[in-house]
GUVOZA-196955 format. One record per residue (C-alpha): residue number from 0; x, y, z. Coordinates in steps of 0.02 Angstrom, whole numbers. Last residue first. Layout:
+-----+--------+--------+--------+
|   i |      x |      y |      z |
+-----+--------+--------+--------+
| NUM |      X |      Y |      Z |
...
+-----+--------+--------+--------+
//
This chain:
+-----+--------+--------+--------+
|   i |      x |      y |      z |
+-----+--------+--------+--------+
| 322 |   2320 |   6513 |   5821 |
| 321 |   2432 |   6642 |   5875 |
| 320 |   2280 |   6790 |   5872 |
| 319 |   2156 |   6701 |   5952 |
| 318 |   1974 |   6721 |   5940 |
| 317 |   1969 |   6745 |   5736 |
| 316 |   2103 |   6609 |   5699 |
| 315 |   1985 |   6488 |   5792 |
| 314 |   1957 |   6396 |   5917 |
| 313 |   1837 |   6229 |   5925 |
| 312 |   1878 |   6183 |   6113 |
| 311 |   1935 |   6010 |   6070 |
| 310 |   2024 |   6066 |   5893 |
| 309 |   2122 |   6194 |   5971 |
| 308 |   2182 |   6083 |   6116 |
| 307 |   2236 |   5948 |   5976 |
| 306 |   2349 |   6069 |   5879 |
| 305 |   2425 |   6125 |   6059 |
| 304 |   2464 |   5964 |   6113 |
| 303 |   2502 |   5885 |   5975 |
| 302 |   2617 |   6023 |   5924 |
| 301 |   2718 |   6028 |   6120 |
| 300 |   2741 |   5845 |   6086 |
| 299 |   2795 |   5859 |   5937 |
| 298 |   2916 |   6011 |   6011 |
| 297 |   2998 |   5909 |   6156 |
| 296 |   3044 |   6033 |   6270 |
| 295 |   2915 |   5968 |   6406 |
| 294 |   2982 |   5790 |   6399 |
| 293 |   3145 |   5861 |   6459 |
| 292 |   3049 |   5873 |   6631 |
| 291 |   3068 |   6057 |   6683 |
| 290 |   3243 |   6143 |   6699 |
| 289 |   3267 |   6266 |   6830 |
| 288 |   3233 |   6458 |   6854 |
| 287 |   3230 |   6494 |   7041 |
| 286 |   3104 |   6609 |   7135 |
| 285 |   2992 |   6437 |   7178 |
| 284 |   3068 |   6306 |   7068 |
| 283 |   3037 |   6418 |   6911 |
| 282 |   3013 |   6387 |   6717 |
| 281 |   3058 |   6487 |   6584 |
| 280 |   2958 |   6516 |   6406 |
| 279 |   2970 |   6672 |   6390 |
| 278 |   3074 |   6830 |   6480 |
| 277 |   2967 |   6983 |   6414 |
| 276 |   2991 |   7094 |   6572 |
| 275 |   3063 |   6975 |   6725 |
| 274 |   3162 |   7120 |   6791 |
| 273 |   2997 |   7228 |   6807 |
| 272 |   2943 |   7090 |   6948 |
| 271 |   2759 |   7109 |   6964 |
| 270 |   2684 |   6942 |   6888 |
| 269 |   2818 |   6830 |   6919 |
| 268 |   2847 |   6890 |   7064 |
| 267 |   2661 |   6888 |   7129 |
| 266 |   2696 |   6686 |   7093 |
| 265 |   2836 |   6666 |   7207 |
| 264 |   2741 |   6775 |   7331 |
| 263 |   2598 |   6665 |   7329 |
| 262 |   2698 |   6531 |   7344 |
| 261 |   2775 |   6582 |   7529 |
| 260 |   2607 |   6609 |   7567 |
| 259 |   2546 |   6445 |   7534 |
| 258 |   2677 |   6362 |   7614 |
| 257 |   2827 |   6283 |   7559 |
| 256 |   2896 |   6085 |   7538 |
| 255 |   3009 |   6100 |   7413 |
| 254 |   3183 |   6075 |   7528 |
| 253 |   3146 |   5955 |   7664 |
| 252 |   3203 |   5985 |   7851 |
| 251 |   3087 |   6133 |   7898 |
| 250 |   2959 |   6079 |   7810 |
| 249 |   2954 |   5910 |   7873 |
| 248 |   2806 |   5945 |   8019 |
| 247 |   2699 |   6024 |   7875 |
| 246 |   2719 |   5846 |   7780 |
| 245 |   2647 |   5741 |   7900 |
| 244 |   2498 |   5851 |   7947 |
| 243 |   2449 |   5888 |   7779 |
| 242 |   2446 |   5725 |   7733 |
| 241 |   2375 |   5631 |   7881 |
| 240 |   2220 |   5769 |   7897 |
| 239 |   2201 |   5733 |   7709 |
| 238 |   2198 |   5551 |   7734 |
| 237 |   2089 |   5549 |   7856 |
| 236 |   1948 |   5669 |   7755 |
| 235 |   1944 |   5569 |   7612 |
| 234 |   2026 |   5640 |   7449 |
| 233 |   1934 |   5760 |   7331 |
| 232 |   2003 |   5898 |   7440 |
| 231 |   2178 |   5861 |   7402 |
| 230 |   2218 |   6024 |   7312 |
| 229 |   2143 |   6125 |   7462 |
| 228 |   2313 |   6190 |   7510 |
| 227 |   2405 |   6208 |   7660 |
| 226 |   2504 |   6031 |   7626 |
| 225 |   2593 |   6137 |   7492 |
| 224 |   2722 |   6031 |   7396 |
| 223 |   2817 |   6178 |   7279 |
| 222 |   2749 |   6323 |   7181 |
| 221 |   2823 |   6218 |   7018 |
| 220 |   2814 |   6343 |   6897 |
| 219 |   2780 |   6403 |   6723 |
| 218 |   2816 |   6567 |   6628 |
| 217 |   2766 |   6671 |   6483 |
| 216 |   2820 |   6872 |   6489 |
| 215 |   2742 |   6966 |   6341 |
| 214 |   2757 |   7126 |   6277 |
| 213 |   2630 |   7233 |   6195 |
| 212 |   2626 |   7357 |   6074 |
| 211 |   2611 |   7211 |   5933 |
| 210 |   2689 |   7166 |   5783 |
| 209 |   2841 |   7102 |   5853 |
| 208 |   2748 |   7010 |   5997 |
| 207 |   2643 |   6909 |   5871 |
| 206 |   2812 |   6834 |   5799 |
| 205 |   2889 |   6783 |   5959 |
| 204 |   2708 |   6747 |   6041 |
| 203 |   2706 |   6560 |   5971 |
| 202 |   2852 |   6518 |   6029 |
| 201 |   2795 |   6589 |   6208 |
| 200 |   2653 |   6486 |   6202 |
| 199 |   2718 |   6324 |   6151 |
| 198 |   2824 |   6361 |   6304 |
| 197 |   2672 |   6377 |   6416 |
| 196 |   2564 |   6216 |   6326 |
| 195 |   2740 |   6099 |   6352 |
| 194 |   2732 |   6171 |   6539 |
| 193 |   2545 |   6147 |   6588 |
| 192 |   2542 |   5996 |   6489 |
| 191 |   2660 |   5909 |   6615 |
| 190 |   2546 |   5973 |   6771 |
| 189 |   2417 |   5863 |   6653 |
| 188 |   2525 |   5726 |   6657 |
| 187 |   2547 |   5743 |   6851 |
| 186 |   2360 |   5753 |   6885 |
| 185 |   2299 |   5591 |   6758 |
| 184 |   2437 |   5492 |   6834 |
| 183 |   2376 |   5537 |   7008 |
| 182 |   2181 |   5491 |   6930 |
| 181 |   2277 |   5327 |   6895 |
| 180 |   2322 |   5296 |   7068 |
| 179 |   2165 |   5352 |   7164 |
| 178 |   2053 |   5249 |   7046 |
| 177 |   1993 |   5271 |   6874 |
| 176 |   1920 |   5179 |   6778 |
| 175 |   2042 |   5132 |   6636 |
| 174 |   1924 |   5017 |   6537 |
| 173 |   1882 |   5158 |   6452 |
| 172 |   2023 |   5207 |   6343 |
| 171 |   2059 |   5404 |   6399 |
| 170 |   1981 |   5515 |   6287 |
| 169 |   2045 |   5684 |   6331 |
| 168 |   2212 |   5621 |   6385 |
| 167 |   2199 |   5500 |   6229 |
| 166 |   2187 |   5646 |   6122 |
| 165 |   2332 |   5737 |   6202 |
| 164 |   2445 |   5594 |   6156 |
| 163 |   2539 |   5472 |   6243 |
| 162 |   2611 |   5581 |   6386 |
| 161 |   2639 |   5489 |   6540 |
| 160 |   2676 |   5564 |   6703 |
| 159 |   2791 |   5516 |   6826 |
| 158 |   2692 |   5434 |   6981 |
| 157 |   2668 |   5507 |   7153 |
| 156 |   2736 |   5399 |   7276 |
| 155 |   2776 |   5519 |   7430 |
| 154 |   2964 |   5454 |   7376 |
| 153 |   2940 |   5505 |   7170 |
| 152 |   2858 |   5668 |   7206 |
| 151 |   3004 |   5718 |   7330 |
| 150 |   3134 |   5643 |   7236 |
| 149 |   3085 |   5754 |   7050 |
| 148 |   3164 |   5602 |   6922 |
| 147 |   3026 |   5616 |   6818 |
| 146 |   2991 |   5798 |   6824 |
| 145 |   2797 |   5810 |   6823 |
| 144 |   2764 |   5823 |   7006 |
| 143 |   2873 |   5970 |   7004 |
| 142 |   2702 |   6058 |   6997 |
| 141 |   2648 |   6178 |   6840 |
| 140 |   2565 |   6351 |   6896 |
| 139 |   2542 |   6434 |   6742 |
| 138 |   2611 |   6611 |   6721 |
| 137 |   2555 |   6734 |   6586 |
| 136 |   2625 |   6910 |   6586 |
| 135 |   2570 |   7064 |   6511 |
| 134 |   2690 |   7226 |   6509 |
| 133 |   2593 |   7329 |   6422 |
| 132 |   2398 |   7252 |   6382 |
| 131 |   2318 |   7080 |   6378 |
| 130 |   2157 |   7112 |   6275 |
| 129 |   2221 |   7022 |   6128 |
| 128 |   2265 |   6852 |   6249 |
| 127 |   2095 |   6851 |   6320 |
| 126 |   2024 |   6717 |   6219 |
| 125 |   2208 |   6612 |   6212 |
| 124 |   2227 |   6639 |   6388 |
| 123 |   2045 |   6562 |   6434 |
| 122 |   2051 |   6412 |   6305 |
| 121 |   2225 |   6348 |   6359 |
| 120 |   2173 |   6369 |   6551 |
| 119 |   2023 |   6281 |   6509 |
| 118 |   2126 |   6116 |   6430 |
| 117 |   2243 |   6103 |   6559 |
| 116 |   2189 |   6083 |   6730 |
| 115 |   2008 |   6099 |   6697 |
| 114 |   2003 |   5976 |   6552 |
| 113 |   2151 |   5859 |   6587 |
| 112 |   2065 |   5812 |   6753 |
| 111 |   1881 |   5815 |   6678 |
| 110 |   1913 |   5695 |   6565 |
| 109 |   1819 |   5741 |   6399 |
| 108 |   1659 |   5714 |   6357 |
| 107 |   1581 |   5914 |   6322 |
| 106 |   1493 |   5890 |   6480 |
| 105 |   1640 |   5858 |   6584 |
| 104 |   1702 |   5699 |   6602 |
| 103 |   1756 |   5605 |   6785 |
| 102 |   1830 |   5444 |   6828 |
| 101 |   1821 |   5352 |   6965 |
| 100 |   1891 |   5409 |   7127 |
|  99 |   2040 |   5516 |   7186 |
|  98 |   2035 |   5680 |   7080 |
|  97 |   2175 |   5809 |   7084 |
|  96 |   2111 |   5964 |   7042 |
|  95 |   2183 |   6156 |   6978 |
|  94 |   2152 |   6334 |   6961 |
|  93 |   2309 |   6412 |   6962 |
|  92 |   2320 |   6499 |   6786 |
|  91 |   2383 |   6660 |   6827 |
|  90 |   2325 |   6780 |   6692 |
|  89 |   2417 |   6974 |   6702 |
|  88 |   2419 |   7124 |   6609 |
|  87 |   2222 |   7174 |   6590 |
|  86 |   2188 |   7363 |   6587 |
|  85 |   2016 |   7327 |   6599 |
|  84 |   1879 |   7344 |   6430 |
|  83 |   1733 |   7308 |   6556 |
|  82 |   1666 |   7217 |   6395 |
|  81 |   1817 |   7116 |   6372 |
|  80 |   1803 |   7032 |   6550 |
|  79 |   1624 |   6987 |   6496 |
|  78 |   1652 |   6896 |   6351 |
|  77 |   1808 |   6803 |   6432 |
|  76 |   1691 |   6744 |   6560 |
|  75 |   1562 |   6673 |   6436 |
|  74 |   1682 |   6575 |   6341 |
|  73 |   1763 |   6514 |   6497 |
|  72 |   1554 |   6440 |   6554 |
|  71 |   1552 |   6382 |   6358 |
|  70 |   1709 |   6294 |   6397 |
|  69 |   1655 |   6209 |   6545 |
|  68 |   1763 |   6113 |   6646 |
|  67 |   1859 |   6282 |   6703 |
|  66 |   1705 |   6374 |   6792 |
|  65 |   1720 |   6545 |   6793 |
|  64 |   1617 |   6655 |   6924 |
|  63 |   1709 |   6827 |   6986 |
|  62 |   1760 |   6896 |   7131 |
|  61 |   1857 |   7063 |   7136 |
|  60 |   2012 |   7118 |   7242 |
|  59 |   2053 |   7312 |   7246 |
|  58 |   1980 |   7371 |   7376 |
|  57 |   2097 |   7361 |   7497 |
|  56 |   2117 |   7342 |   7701 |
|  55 |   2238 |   7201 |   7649 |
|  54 |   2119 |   7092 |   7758 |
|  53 |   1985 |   7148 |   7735 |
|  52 |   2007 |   7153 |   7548 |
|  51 |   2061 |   6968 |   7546 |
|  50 |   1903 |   6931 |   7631 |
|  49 |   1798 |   7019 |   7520 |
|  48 |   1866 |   6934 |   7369 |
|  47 |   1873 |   6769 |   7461 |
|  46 |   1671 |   6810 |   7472 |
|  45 |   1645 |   6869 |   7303 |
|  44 |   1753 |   6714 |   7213 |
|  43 |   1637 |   6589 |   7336 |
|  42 |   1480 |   6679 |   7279 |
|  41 |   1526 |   6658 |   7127 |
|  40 |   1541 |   6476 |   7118 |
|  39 |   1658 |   6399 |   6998 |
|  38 |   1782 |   6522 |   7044 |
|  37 |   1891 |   6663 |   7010 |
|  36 |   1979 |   6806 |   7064 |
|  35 |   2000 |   6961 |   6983 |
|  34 |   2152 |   7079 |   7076 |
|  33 |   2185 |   7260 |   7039 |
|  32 |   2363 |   7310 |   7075 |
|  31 |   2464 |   7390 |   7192 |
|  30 |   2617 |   7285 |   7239 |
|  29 |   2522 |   7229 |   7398 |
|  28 |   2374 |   7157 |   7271 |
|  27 |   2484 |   7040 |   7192 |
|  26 |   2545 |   6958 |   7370 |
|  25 |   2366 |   6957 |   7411 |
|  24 |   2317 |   6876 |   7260 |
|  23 |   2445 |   6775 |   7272 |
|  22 |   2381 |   6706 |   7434 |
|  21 |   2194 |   6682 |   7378 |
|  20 |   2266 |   6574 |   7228 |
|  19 |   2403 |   6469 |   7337 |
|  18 |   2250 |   6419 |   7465 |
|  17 |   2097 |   6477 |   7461 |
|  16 |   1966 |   6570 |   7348 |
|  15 |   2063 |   6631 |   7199 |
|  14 |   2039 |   6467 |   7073 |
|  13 |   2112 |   6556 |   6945 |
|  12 |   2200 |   6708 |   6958 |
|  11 |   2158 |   6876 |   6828 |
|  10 |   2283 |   7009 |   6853 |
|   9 |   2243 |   7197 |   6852 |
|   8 |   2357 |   7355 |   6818 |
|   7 |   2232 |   7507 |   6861 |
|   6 |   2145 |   7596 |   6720 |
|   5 |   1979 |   7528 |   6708 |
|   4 |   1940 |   7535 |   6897 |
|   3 |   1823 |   7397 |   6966 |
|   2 |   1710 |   7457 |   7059 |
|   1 |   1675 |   7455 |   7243 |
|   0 |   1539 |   7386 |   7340 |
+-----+--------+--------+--------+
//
């Protein structure tokens, strides 16, 4: 097995083993660089890794284990990504679920929907954001999901999200048990966070940046309605055949509705792209910049958010250097 080389441009994606993760990592790996992917089970990450190597006829993809719902399992991972001291310019925070049945916490108590699709991703970048190096860029997959007035979400009968406060995201009230319908809620307001936690983010970077070698490119996007994916794994088998069946036959006709490797090249853009260099705090529709929900420029929002995050995963000034 190969090694990973300590002076080749690598990118970190979450949740690497199928879907829009595995094909950015190909995309990413085409434009020469190192690849780490991740997931909760390592043998997964080291299988997809080898895979994707076959079939790039590469070596350049690595798996590693990182699971998102616990912090001291993120805590861990960014340990040992410092230690091989890599020439790290790139975290793509893709990993994501969609839960359909009654809620879930992780084993710090805190809903595991908002945890792993938000709340991990905040704790790995801000860990690894001193060992980012050159031209480093951050991307978080976001969904269109969390525009209010996106049609597609709205007519397949996703819900608009609803951001309270990040603490009652974490702690939702308990007599909310779940349910296919609320754990949709639970997905698009946590695609919300995704954006309001990116351009908090790049605020945050302005002053760090100036001080610092390196610069930074921040970005969200909405990858588009992928029935390809794996996101609706939690849901019973029938309805996943009917939902990715259904809305592969409309792609031709519907705008949004892309395929896994189509995404994957949206995101290795954003990663690669030298035009892109230091642009913060945008967010795409595939390879166009848009507006996100005007919810997501709100900046108390964007504080509780980010103020709260760093008090659920204890961080502190010493681990990250914009806290």
């Amino acid at each position: 097995m190969s090694q990973l080389d300590s002076q080749k441009a690598t990118a970190i994606i979450t949740g690497g083993t199928s879907g829009l993760g595995y094909e950015s990592a190909k995309a990413v790996v085409a434009k020469g660089w190192q690849v780490i992917v991740t997931s909760r089970n390592l043998e997964s990450a080291q299988k997809a890794a080898e895979e994707i190597n076959n079939e790039t006829k590469t070596q350049s993809v690595f798996g590693m284990g990182l699971e998102l719902a616990s912090q001291a399992s993120i805590r861990s991972f960014a340990t040992e990504l410092k230690e091989k001291a890599l020439n790290l310019q790139a975290i793509v925070c893709n990993a994501g679920i969609m839960l359909s049945d009654a809620t879930q916490y992780t084993d710090e108590g805190i809903e595991k929907t908002f945890a792993v699709n938000h709340l991990g991703h905040f704790l790995l970048t801000n860990l690894l954001l001193s060992s980012l190096k050159g031209d480093a860029r951050i991307v978080f997959v976001s969904s269109g999901t969390h525009i209010p007035d996106h049609k597609l979400a709205r007519r397949s009968g996703t819900p608009a999200p609803i951001y309270t406060t990040a603490k009652q995201l974490a702690y939702p009230d308990s007599s909310k048990k779940g349910g296919r319908a609320e754990q949709s809620l639970r997905y698009t307001t946590s695609k919300l966070c995704n954006v309001l936690c990116a351009n908090e983010i790049a605020r945050r970077l302005e002053s760090y940046e100036s001080n610092n070698e390196t610069t930074f490119g921040v970005y969200s996007i909405d990858p588009g309605l992928m029935p390809d994916t794996g996101l609706s794994r939690e849901y019973p088998q029938v309805l996943r055949s009917i939902f990715s069946g259904f809305f592969s036959l409309l792609r031709p006709f519907i705008d949004g509705i892309r395929t896994a490797q189509q995404s994957g090249q949206d995101i290795a853009r954003l990663v690669t792209d030298p035009e892109l260099s230091g642009i913060k705090g945008t967010y795409y529709d595939g390879q166009h910049e848009v507006l996100a929900s005007p919810v997501a420029y709100e900046l108390d929002k964007a504080k509780d958010l980010w103020d709260t995050s760093v008090e659920l995963v204890g961080l502190s000034k010493g681990e990250s250097p914009i806290v």
